[in-house]
C-alpha positions in Angstrom: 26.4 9.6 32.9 25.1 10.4 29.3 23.4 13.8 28.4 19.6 12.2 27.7 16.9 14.2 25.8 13.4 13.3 25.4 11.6 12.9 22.0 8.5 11.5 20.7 7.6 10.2 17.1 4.2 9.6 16.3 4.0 8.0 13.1 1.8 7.1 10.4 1.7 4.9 6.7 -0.3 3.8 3.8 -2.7 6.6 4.9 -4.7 5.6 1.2 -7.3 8.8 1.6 -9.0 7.6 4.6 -10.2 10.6 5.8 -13.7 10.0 7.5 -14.1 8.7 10.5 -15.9 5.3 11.0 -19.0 4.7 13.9 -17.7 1.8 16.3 -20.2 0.9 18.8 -21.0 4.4 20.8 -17.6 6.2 19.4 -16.4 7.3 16.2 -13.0 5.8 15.0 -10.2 7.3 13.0 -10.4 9.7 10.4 -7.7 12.8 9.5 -9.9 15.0 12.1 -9.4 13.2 15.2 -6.1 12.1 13.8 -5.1 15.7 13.6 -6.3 16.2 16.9 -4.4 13.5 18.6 -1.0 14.8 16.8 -1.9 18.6 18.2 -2.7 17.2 21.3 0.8 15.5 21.7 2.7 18.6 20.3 1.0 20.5 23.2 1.9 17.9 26.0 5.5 16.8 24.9 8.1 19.3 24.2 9.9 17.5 21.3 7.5 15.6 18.8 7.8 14.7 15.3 4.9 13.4 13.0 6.3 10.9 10.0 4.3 9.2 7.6 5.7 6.5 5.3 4.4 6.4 2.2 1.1 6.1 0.6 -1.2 9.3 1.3 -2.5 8.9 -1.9 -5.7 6.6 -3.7 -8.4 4.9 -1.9 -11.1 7.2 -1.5 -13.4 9.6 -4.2 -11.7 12.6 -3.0 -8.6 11.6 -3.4 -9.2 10.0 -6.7 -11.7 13.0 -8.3 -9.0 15.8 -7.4 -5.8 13.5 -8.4 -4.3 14.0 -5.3 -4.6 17.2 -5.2 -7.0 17.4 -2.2 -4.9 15.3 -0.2 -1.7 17.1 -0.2 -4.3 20.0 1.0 -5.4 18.1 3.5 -2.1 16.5 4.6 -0.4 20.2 5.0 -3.3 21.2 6.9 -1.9 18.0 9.0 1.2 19.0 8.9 3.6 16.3 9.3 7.0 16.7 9.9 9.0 14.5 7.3 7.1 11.8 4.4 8.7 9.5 2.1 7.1 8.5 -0.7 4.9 5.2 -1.3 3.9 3.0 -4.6 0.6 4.9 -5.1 1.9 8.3 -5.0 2.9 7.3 -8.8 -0.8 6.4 -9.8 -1.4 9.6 -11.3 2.0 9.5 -13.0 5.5 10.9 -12.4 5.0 14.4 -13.9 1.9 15.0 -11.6 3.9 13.7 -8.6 6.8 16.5 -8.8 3.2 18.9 -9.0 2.2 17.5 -5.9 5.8 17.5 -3.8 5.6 21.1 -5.2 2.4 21.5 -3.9 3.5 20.3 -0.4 4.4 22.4 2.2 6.3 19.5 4.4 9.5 17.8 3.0 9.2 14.9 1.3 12.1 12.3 1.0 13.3 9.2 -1.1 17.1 8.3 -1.8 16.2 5.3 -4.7 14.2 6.8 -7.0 16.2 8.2 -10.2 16.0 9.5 -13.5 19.0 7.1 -15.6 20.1 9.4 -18.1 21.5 11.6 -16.9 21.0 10.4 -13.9 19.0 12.9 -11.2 17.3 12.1 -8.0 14.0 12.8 -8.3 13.5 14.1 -4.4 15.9 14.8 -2.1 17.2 11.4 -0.1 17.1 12.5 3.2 16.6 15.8 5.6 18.2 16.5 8.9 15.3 18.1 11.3 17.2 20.0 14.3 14.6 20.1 17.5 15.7 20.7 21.0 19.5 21.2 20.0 19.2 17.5 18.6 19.6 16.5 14.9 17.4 14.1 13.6 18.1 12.2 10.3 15.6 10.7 8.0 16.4 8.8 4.7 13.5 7.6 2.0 13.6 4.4 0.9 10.9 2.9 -1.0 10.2 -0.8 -3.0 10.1 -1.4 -6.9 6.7 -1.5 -7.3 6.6 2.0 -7.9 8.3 1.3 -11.5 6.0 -1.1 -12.1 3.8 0.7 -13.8 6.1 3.5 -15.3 8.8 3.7 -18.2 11.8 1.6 -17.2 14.2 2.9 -19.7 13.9 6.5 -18.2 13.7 5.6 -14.4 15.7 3.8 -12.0 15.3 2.3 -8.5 17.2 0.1 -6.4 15.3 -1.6 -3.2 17.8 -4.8 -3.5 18.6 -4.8 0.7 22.1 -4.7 -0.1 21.9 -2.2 -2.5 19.4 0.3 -0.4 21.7 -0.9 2.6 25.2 0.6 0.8 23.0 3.6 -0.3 22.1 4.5 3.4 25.8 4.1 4.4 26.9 6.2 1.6 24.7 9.0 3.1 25.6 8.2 6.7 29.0 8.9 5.9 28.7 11.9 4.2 27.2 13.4 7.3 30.1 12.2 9.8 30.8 15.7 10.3 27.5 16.6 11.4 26.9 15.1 14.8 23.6 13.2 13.9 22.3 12.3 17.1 19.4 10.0 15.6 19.3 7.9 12.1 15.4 6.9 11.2 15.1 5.2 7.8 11.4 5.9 6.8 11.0 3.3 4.2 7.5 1.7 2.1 9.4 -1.7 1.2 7.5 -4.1 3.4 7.7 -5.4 7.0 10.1 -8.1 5.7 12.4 -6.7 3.6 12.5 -4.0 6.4 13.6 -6.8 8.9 16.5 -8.4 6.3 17.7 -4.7 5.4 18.2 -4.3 9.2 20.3 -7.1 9.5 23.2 -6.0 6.9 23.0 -2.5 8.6 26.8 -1.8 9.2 26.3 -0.5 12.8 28.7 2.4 12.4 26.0 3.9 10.2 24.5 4.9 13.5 20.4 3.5 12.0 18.5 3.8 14.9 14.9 2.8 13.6 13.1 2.2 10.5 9.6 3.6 10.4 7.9 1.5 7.5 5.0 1.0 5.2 3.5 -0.9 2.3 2.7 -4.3 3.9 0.0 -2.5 6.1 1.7 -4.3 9.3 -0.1 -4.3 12.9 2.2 -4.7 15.5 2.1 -5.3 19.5 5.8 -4.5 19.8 8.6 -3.1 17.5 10.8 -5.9 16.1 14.5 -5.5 17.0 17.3 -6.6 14.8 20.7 -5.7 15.0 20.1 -2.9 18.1 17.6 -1.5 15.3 13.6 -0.6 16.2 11.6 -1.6 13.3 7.9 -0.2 13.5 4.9 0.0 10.8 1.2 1.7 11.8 -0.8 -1.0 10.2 -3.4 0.8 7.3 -5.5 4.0 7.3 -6.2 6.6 10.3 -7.8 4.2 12.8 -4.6 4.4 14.7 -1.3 6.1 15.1 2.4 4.9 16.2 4.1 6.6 19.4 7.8 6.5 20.6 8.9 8.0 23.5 12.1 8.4 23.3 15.0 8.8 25.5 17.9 9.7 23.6 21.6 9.7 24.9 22.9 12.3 22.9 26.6 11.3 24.2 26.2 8.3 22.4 23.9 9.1 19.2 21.7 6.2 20.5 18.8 4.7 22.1 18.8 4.7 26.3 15.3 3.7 26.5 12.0 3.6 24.7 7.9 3.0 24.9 6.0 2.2 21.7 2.2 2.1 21.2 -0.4 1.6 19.0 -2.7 4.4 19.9 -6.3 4.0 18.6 -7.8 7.0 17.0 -10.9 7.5 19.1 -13.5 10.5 19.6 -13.6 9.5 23.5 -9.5 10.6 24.3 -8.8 12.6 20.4 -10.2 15.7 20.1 -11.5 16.7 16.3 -9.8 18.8 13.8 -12.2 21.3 12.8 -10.4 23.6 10.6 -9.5 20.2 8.6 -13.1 18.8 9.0 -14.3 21.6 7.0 -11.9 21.6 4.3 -12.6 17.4 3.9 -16.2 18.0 4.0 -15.9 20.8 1.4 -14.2 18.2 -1.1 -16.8 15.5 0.2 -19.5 17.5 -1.2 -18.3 18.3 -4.2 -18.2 14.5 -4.7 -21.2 13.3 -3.4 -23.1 15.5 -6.1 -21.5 13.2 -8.7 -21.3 10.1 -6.7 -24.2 9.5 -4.6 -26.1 7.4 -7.1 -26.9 3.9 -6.1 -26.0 1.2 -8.3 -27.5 -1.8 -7.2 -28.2 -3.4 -3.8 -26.4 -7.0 -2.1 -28.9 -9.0 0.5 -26.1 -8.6 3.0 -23.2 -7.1 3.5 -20.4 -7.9 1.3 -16.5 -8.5 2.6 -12.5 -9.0 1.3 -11.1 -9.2 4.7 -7.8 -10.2 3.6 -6.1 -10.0 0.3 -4.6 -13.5 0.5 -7.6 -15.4 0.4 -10.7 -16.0 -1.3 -13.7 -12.8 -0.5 -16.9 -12.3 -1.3 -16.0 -9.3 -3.1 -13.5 -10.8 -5.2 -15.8 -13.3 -6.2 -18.4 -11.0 -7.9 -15.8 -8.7 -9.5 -14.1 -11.7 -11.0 -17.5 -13.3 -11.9 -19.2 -10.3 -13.6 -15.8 -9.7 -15.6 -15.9 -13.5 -17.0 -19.0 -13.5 -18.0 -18.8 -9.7 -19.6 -15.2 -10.6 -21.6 -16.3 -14.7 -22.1 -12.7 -15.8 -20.8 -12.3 -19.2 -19.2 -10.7 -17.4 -16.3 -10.3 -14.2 -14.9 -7.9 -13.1 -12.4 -8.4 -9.8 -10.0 -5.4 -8.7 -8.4 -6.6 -9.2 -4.9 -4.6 -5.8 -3.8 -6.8 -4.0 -6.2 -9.8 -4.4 -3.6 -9.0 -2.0 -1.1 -12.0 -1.9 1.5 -12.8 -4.9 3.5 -16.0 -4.3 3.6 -19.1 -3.1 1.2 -22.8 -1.9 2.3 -25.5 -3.7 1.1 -26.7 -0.9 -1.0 -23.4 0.3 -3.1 -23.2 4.1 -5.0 -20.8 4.9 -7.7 -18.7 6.8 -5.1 -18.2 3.3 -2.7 -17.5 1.4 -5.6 -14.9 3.9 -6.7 -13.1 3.4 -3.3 -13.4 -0.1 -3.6 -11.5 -0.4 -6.6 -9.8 2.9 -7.4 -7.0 1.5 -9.8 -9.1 1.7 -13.6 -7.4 0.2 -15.6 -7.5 -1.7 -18.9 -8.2 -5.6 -19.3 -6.1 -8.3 -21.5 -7.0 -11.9 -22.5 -4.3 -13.8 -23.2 -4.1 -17.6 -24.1 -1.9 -19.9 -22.3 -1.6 -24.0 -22.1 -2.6 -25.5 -19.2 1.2 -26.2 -18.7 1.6 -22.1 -18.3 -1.6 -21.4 -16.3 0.0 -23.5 -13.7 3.0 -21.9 -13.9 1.5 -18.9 -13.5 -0.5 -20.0 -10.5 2.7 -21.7 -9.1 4.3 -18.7 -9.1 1.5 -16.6 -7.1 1.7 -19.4 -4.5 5.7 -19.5 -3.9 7.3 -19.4 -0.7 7.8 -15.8 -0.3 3.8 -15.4 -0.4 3.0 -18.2 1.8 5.5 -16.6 4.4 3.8 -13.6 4.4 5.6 -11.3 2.1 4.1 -8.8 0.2 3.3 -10.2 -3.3 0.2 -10.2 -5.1 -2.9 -12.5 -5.1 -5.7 -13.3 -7.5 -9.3 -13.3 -6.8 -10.3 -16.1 -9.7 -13.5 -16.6 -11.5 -16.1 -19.4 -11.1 -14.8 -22.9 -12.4 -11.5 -22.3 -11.6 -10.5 -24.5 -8.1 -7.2 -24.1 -6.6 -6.3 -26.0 -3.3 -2.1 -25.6 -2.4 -0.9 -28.4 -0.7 1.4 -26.1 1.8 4.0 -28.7 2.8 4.1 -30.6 -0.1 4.1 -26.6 -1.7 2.0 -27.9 -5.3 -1.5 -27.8 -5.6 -3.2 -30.9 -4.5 -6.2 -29.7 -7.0 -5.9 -27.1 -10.1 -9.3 -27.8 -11.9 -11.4 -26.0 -14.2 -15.1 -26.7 -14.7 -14.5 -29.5 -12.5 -11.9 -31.1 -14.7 -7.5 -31.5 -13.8 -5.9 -28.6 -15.7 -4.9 -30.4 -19.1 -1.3 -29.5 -20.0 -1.9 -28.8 -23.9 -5.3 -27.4 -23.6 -5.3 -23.6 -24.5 -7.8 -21.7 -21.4 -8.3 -17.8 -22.2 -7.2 -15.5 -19.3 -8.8 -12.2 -18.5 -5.5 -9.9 -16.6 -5.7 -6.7 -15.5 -3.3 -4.2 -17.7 -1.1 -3.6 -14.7 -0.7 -7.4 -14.5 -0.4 -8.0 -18.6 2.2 -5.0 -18.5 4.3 -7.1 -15.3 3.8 -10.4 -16.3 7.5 -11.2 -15.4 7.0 -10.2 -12.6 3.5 -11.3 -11.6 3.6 -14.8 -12.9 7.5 -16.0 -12.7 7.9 -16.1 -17.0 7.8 -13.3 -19.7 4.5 -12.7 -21.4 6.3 -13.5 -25.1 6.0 -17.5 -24.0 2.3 -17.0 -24.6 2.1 -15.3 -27.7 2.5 -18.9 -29.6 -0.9 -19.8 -28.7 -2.4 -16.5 -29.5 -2.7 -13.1 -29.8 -3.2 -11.4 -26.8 -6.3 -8.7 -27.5 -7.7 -5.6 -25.4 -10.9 -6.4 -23.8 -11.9 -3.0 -22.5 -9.9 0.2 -22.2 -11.9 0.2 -18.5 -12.7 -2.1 -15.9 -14.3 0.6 -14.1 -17.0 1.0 -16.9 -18.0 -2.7 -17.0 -18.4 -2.8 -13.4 -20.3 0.7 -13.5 -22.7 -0.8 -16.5 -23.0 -4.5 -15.1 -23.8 -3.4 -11.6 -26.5 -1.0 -12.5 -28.4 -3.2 -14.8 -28.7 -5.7 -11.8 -31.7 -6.0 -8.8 -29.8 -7.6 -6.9 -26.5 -9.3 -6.8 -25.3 -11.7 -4.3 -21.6 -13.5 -3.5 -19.8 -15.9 -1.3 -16.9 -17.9 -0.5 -17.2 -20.8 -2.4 -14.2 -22.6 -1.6 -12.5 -21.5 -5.2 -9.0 -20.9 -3.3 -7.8 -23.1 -0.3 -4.4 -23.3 1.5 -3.8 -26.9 3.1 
C-alpha cells in the first residue's frame, strides 16, 4: 500500500497577450477573465492545485505591445500563477527590460539554460521547489535557442541540445537527492518534438515525472508518454486550459494514476474575472484612443490559418512589400503573422496584432543556385515532419511545388520561368531573418555578398504596411497556389 495524495495542475503556454474573449455562436470563448475564473474556480473545489504556464505571456496583442510588457506581467500577477518559465518572446523587448519585468513579477519565474558567458551567471533561477500538502513539487525551466536568435551571442549563452538540457536536468536532480522531491515537472518552451526526444534520454533515476511544454502551440487529445514520462502542451492563447488530476504515491515519488483534459474556456461553465476585467479594459482603452483608426477595408474576411502554408494574409503582406522595395522576391516569415484571421474592415490596433514583430527589411542578391538553396533548406525534413522551423509567405511570381517523396521541388519558377542557376534575383528578408541567415536558410549570408551588396530597405516594415494600407479603397487576397506540398 503506497501513501497517495491528490494534486491537480492546470496549465497554460504561449499565452501571446490574448486577453479578450472571443463571441462563439451564443457563448463567449477564452480570454484572461474567464480564464482566471476557471483557475479560481478549481482552487476552490480541489485542495492541492497549481497553475503553470510555459512560456510566452508576452507579444501578440496592442496592450501588450504599447506598454512593453509591462501590462501583462500586471495582468498575469493578478492571475497569479504558481510557477512560469520563460518563452522566445519574453526577449522581444530585450534582455535588460526582461530582468525589469521578472522583477516586476510577483510569481517565480524559472529557466536553467539561459546564461550570461563571461563570467558566466544564470540569468533566472533554474528551478523552484513548491511544497503544497506536505508534498514537494519540482519545476525546472528549460527553453529553445531561438531566444538568442535575435540577441548578442558573444555575451549570452544557451544550450537546448537534448543531451545537453537532458545532463543539465540530472545535474539539478542530483543536487536535490537529499530533499525528498516527491514530483519532477520540466516546464520547458522547446517544441512538442524536441520535448518527446529529450524524454527519451531522461535517465529514469532523475525521478522526471512530466514535462509541461510550449512553443509549437500543440493541441493534444491525450498526453504522449515516453519513457514512463507525461508530455502535455495547451495548444495557443486562453481559449483553453490543461488539467491533471493527479494521484501521487508519495512512497514512490511517482505517478499512481492520472486524468488529463483540454478544458475549453467558456462563459457557460467559467465564471468571469472581474477584478482582472477592469484592469484589461483599463489598458484597452488607453489603446483604443490611439488605435481605433481604420486603415482600409478587404471584401471579405481575410485568413493565415496555418503557418506552413500559403494564406491569404501572407499573400498581401508579401505583395505590398515587393511592390513597395521593387525586389524580385520577398519572403515573410510566416511565424510573424500571428492571428488566423483578419476583419474585413482592419484598424491600426488589429494590424498591430497581426504582425507585432517591426522590424527592419534587407534585400540581398543571390544566384538562382542560392535561392534554391535557400528554399531547400525551409522545406527539409525536419519541417515536413512537423517540427517547429520557420516558413515563408512569398511574393507574386514566385511558384514553389515540393515534391514530398521525391523531397525536391518538382517546380521552383519565377514569372513563370525554371529558376536559372546564374541569374542574380533580389530578395526582400526580414532583419530577424538577414541577422539568422545560417540559421534560416542552411548557408551563411557572406556567400551572397559576391553578387552584391546587401542594402537596408526600410528601418520598418510596420510603417510601409501602415502607409500602403491606408492609401488603398480596397484590398483584396487569395490563395493562389504560390506554395504547394505534393
Amino acid at each position: 500500500m503506497g501513501n497517495y495524495k491528490n494534486l491537480t495542475i492546470l496549465h497554460s503556454n504561449d499565452l501571446h497577450g490574448d486577453f479578450l474573449a472571443e463571441k462563439l455562436d451564443m457563448s463567449l470563448l477564452g480570454g484572461i477573465s474567464m480564464l482566471s475564473g476557471y483557475i479560481n474556480k478549481v482552487r476552490n473545489e480541489e485542495k492541492n492545485v497549481l497553475y503553470a504556464i510555459a512560456g510566452d505571456m508576452l507579444q501578440g496583442s496592442v496592450i501588450d505591445s504599447e506598454f512593453m510588457g509591462i501590462s501583462t506581467i500586471e495582468i498575469m500577477n493578478l492571475l497569479a500563477p504558481d510557477i512560469a518559465s520563460i518563452g522566445n518572446h519574453e526577449i522581444d523587448y530585450g534582455l535588460a527590460h526582461l530582468l525589469f519585468l521578472e522583477r516586476c513579477a510577483k510569481f517565480p519565474i524559472v529557466n536553467a539554460n539561459l546564461f550570461i558567458k563571461n563570467p558566466y551567471t544564470r540569468l533566472f533561477k533554474s528551478h523552484k521547489i513548491l511544497r503544497i500538502d506536505g508534498m514537494n513539487i519540482m519545476f525546472i525551466g528549460i527553453i529553445t535557442d531561438e531566444i538568442l536568435m535575435g540577441m548578442k551571442k558573444d555575451m549570452l549563452g544557451s544550450f537546448v541540445d537534448v543531451e545537453d538540457a537532458a545532463r543539465e536536468v540530472g545535474h539539478i536532480c542530483n543536487t536535490y537527492r537529499n530533499i525528498d522531491i516527491d514530483f519532477t515537472i520540466l516546464l520547458t518552451h522547446v517544441g512538442f518534438e524536441k520535448d518527446k526526444q529529450l524524454a527519451a534520454i531522461l535517465d529514469p533515476d532523475w525521478g522526471v515525472d512530466l514535462i509541461i511544454g510550449g512553443h509549437s502551440h500543440t493541441i493534444l487529445e491525450q498526453p504522449e508518454k515516453i519513457n514512463d514520462i507525461l508530455i502535455v502542451q495547451a495548444g495557443v492563447g486562453t481559449s483553453q486550459v490543461g488539467r491533471f488530476d493527479i494521484v501521487i504515491d508519495t512512497d514512490r515519488n511517482a505517478v499512481h494514476s492520472y486524468e488529463w483534459k483540454l478544458i475549453p474556456i467558456k462563459s457557460t461553465y467559467c465564471p468571469r474575472d472581474e477584478l482582472i476585467e477592469q484592469t484589461i479594459l483599463r489598458y484597452k482603452r488607453e489603446t483604443d484612443k490611439k488605435y481605433n483608426r481604420v486603415l482600409c477595408r478587404f471584401p471579405r474576411a481575410l485568413t493565415h490559418p496555418n503557418r506552413y502554408q500559403e494564406s491569404e494574409m501572407g499573400n498581401l503582406f508579401a505583395d505590398i512589400l515587393k511592390d513597395d522595395f521593387a525586389v524580385d522576391v520577398m519572403l515573410i516569415g510566416s511565424g510573424s503573422i500571428r492571428k488566423t484571421t483578419v476583419s474585413s474592415m482592419i484598424t491600426l490596433g488589429e494590424l498591430l496584432e497581426i504582425f507585432p514583430y517591426d522590424d527592419k527589411a534587407m534585400q540581398v542578391s543571390v544566384t538562382g543556385r542560392q535561392l534554391k538553396r535557400m528554399l531547400r533548406y525551409v522545406f527539409r525534413d525536419e519541417m515536413l515532419e512537423g517540427g517547429h522551423t520557420e516558413f515563408y509567405q512569398v511574393s507574386r511570381e514566385l511558384r514553389i511545388v515540393f515534391d514530398r517523396q521525391a523531397g525536391d521541388f518538382s517546380v521552383l519558377s519565377f514569372e513563370q520561368q525554371f529558376i536559372e542557376d546564374e541569374r542574380i534575383y533580389t530578395v526582400g528578408l526580414q532583419g530577424y531573418h538577414y541577422q539568422n541567415f545560417a540559421d534560416c536558410f542552411g548557408f551563411s549570408v557572406e556567400e551572397v555578398y559576391q553578387n552584391g551588396k546587401p542594402r537596408m530597405l526600410t528601418t520598418s516594415l510596420l510603417d510601409v504596411l501602415v502607409e500602403r494600407l491606408s492609401a488603398a479603397c480596397m484590398i483584396n487576397a487569395q490563395v493562389e497556389g504560390r506554395i504547394l506540398l505534393s
